[in-house]
Biopython code that builds the backbone (N, CA, C, O; Angstrom):
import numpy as np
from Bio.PDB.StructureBuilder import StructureBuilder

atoms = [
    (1, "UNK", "N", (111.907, 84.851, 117.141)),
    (1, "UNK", "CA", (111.984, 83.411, 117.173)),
    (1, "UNK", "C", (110.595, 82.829, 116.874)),
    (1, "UNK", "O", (109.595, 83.456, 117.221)),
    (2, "UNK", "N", (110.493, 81.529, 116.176)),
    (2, "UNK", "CA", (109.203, 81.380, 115.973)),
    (2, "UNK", "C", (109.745, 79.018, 116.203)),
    (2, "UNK", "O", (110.735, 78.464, 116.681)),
    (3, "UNK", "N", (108.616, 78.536, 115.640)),
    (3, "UNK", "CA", (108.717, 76.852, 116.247)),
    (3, "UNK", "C", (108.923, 76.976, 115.080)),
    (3, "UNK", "O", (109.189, 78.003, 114.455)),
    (4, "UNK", "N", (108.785, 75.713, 114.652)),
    (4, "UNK", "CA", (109.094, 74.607, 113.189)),
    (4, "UNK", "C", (108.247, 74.958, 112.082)),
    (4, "UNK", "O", (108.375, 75.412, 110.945)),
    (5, "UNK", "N", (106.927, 74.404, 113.191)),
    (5, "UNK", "CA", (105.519, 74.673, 112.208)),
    (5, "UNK", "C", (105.576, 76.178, 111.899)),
    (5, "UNK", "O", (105.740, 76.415, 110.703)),
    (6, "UNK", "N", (105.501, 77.001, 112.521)),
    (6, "UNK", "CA", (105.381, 78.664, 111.960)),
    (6, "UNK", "C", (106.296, 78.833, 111.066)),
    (6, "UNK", "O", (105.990, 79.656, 110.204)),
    (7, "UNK", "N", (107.303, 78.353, 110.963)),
    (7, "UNK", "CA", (108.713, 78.738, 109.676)),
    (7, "UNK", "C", (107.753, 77.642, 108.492)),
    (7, "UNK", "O", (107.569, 78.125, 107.374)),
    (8, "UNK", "N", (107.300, 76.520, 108.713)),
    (8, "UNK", "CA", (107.206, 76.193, 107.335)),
    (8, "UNK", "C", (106.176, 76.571, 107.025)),
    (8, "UNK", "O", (105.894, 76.523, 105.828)),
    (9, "UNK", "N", (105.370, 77.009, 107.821)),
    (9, "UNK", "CA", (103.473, 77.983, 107.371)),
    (9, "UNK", "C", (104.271, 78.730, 106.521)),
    (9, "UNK", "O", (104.103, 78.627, 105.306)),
    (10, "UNK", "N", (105.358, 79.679, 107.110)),
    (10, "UNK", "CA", (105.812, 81.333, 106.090)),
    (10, "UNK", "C", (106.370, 80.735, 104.843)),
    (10, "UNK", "O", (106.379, 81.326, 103.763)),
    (11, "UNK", "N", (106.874, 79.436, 105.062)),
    (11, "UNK", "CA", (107.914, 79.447, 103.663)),
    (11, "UNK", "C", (107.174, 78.903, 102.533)),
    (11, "UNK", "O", (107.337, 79.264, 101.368)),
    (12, "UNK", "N", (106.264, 77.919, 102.977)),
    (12, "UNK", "CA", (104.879, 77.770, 101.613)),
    (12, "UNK", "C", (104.509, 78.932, 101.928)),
    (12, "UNK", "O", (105.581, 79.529, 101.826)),
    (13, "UNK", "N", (103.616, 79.839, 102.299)),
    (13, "UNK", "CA", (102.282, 80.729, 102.193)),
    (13, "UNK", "C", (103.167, 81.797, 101.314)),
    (13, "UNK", "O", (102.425, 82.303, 100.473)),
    (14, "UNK", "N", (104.714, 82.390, 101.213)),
    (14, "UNK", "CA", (105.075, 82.971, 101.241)),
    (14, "UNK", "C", (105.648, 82.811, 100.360)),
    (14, "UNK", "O", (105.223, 83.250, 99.291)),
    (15, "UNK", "N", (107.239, 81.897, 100.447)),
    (15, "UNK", "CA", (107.849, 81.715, 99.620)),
    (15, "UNK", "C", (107.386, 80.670, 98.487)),
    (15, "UNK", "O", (107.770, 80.900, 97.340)),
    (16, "UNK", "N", (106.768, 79.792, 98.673)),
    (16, "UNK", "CA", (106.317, 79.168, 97.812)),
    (16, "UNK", "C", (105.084, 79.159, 97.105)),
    (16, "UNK", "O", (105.039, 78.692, 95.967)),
    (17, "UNK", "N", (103.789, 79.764, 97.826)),
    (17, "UNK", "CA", (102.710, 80.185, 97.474)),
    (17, "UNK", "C", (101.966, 78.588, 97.015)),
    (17, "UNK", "O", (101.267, 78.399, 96.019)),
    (18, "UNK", "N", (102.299, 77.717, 97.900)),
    (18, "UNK", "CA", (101.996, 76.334, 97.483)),
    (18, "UNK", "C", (100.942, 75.738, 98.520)),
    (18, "UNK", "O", (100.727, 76.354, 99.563)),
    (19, "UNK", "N", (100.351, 74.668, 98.269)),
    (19, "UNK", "CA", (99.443, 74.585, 99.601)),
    (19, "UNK", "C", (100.351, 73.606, 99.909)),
    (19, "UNK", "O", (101.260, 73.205, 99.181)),
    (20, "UNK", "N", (100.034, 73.184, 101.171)),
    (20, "UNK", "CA", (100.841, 72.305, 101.712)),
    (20, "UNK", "C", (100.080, 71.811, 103.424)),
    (20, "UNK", "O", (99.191, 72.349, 104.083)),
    (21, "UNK", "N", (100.859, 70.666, 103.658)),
    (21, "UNK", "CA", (99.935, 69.679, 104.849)),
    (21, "UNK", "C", (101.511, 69.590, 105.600)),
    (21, "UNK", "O", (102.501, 69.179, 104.995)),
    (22, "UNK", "N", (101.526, 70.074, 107.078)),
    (22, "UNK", "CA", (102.450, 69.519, 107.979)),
    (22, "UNK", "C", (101.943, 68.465, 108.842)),
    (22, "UNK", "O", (100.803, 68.256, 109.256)),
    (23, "UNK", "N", (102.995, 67.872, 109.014)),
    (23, "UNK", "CA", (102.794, 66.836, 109.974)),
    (23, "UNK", "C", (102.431, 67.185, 111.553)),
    (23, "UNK", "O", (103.306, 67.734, 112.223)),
    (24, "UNK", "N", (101.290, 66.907, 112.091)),
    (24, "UNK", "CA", (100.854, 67.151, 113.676)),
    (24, "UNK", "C", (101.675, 67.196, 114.575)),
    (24, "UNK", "O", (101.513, 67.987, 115.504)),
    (25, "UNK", "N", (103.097, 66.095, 114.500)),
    (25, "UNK", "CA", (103.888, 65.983, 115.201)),
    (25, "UNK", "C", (104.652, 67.124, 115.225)),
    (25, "UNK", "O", (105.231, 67.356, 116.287)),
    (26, "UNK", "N", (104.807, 67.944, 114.253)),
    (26, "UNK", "CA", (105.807, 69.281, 113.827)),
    (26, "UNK", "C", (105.128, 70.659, 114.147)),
    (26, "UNK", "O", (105.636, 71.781, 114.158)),
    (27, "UNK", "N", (103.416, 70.137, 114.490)),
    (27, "UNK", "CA", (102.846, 71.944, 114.528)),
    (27, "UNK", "C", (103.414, 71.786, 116.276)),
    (27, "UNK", "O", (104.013, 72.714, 116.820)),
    (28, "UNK", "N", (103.191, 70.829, 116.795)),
    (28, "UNK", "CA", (103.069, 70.842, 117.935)),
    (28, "UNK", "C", (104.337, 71.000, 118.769)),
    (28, "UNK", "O", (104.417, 71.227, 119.977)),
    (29, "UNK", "N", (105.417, 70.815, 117.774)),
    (29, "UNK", "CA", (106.928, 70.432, 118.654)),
    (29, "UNK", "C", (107.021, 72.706, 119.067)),
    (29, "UNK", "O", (106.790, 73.774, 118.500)),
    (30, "UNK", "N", (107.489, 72.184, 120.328)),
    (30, "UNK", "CA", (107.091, 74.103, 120.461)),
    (30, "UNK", "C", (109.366, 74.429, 120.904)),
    (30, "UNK", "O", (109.883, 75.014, 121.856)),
    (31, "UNK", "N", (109.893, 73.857, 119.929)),
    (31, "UNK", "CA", (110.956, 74.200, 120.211)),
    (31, "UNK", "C", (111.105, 75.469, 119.178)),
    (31, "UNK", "O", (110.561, 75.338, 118.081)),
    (32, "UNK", "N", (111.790, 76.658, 119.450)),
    (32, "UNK", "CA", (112.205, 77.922, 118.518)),
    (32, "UNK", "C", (113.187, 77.669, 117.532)),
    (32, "UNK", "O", (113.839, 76.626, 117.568)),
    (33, "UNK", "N", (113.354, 78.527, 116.650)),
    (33, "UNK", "CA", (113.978, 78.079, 115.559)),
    (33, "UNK", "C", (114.215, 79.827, 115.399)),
    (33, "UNK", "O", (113.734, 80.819, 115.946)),
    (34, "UNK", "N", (115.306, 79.554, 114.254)),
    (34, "UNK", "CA", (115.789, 80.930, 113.642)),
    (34, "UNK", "C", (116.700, 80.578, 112.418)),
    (34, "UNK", "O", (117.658, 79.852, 112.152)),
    (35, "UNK", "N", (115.800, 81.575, 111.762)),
    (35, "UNK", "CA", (117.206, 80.676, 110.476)),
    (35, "UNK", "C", (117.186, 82.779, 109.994)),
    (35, "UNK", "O", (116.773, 83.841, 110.460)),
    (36, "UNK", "N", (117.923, 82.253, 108.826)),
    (36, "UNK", "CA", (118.070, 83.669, 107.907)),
    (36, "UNK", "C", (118.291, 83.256, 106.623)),
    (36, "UNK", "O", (119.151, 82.405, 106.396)),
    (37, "UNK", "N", (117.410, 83.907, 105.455)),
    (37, "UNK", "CA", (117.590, 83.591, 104.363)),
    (37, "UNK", "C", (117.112, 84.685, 103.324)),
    (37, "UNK", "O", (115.956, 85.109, 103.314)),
    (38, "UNK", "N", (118.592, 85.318, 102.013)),
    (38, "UNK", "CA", (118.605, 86.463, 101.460)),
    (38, "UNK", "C", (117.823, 85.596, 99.922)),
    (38, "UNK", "O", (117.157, 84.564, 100.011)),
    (39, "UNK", "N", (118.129, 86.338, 98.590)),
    (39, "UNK", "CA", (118.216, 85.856, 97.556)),
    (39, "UNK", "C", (119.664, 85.110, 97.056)),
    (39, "UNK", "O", (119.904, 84.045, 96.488)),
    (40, "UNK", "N", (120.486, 86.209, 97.557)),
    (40, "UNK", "CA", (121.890, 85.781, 96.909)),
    (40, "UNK", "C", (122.449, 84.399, 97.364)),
    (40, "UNK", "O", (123.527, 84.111, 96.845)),
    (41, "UNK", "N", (121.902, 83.447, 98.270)),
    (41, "UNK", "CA", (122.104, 82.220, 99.097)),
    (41, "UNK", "C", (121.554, 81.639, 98.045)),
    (41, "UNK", "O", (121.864, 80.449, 97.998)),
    (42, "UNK", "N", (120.787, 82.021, 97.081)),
    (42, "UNK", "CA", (120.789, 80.976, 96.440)),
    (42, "UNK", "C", (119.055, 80.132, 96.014)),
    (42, "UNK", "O", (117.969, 80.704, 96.108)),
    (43, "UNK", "N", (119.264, 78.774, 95.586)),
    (43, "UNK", "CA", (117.486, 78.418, 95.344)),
    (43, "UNK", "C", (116.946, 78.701, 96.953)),
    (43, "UNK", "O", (117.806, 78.710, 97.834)),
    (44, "UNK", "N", (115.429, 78.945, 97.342)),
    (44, "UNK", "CA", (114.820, 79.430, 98.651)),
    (44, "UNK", "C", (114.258, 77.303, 98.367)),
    (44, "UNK", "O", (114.175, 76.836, 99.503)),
    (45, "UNK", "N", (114.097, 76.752, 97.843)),
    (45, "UNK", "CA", (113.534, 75.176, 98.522)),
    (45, "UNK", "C", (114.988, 74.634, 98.913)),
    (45, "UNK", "O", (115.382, 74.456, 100.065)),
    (46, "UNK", "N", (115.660, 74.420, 97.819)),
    (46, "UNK", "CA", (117.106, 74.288, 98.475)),
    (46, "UNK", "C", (117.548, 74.588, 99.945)),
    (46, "UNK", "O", (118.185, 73.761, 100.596)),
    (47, "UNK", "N", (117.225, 75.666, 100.379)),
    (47, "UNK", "CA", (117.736, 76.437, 101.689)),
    (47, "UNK", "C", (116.774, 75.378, 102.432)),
    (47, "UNK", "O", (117.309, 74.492, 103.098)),
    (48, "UNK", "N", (115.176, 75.452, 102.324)),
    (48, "UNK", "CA", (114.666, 74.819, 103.104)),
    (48, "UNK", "C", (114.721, 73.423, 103.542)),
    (48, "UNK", "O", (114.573, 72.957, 104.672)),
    (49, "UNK", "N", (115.002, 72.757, 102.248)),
    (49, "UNK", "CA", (115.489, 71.584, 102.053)),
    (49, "UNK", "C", (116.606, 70.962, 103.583)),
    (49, "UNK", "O", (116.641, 70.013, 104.366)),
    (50, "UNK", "N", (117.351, 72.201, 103.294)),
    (50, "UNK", "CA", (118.574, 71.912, 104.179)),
    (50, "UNK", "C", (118.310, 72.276, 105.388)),
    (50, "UNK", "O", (118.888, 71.707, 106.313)),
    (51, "UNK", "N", (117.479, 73.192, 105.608)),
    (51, "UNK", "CA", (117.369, 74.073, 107.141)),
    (51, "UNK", "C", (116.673, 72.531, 107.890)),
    (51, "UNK", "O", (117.014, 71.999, 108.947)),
    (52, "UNK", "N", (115.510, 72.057, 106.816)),
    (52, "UNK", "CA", (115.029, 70.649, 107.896)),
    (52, "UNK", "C", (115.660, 69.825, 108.056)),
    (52, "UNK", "O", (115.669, 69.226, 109.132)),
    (53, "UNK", "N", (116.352, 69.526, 107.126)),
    (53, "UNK", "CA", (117.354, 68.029, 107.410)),
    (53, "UNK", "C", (118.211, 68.261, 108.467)),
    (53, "UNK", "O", (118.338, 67.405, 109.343)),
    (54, "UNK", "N", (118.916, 69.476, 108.508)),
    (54, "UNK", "CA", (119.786, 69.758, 109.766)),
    (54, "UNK", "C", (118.585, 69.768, 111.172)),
    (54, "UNK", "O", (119.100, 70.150, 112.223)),
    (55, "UNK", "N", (117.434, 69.479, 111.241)),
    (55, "UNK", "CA", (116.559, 68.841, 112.036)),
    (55, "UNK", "C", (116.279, 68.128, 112.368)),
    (55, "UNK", "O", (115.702, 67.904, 113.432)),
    (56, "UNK", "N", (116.723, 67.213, 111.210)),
    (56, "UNK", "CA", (116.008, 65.995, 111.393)),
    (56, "UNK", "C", (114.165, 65.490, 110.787)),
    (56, "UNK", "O", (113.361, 64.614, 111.105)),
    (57, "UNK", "N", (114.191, 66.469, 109.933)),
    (57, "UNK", "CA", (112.987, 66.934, 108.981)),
    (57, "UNK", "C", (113.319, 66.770, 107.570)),
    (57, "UNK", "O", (114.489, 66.786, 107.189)),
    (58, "UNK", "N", (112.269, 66.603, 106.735)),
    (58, "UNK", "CA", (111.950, 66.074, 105.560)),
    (58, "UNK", "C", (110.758, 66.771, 104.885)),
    (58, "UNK", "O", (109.816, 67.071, 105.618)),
    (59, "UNK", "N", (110.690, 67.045, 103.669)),
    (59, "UNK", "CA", (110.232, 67.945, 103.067)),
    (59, "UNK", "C", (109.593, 66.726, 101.784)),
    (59, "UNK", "O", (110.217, 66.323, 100.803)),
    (60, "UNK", "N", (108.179, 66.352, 102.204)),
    (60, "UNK", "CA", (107.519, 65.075, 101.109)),
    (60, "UNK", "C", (106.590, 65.761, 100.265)),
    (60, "UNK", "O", (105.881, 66.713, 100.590)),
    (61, "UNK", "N", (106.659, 65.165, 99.095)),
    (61, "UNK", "CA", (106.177, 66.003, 97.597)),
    (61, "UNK", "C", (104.658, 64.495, 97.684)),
    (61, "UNK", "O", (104.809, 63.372, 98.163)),
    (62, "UNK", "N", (103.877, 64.842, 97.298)),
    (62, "UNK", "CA", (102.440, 64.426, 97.175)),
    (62, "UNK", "C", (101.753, 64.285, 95.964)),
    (62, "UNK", "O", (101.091, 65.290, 95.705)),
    (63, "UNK", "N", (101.665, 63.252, 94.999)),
    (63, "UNK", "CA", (101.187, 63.138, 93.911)),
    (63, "UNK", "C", (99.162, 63.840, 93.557)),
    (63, "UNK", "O", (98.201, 63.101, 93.773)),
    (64, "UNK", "N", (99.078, 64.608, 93.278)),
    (64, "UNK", "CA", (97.316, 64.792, 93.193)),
    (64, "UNK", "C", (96.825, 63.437, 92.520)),
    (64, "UNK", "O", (97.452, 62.809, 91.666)),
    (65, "UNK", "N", (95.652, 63.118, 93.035)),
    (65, "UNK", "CA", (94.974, 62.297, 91.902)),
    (65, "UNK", "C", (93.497, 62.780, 91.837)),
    (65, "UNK", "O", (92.863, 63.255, 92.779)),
    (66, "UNK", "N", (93.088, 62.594, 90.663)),
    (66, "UNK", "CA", (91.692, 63.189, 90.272)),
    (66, "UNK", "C", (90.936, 61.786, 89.430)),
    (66, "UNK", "O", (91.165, 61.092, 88.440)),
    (67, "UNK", "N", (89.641, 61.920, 90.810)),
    (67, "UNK", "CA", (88.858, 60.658, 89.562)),
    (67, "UNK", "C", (87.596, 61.826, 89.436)),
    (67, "UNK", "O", (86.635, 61.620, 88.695)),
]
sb = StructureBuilder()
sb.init_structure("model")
sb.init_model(0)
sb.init_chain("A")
sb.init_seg("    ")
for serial, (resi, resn, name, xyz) in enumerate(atoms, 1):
    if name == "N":
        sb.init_residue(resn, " ", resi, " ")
    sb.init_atom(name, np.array(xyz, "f"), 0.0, 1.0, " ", f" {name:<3s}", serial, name[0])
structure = sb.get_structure()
């Protein structure tokens, strides 16, 4: 079993290899979580997509800007 924040550390560092910023409110929520997820299920953001919303979580995309 692991919290919120530790599943979405693994699923960027891991599955996505993306950097990424969680929200403070989410490292800190210390409720457990468990999910399971193969290839054959299908797209892996998709899955995640859904694993947060059935949370009550949201997954926000961040424009770069460069001056």
């Amino acid at each position: 079993m692991a919290n919120v924040g530790q599943v979405i550390q693994l699923f960027y560092s891991v599955g996505l290899k993306q950097p990424y910023v969680i929200n403070p409110d989410v490292l800190t929520d210390a409720h457990s979580v468990s999910l399971r997820y193969e290839a054959q299920m299908g797209d892996i953001l998709q899955f995640m997509i859904n694993f947060l919303d059935s949370l009550g979580l949201a997954m926000m995309e961040f424009i770069r800007l460069f001056f």
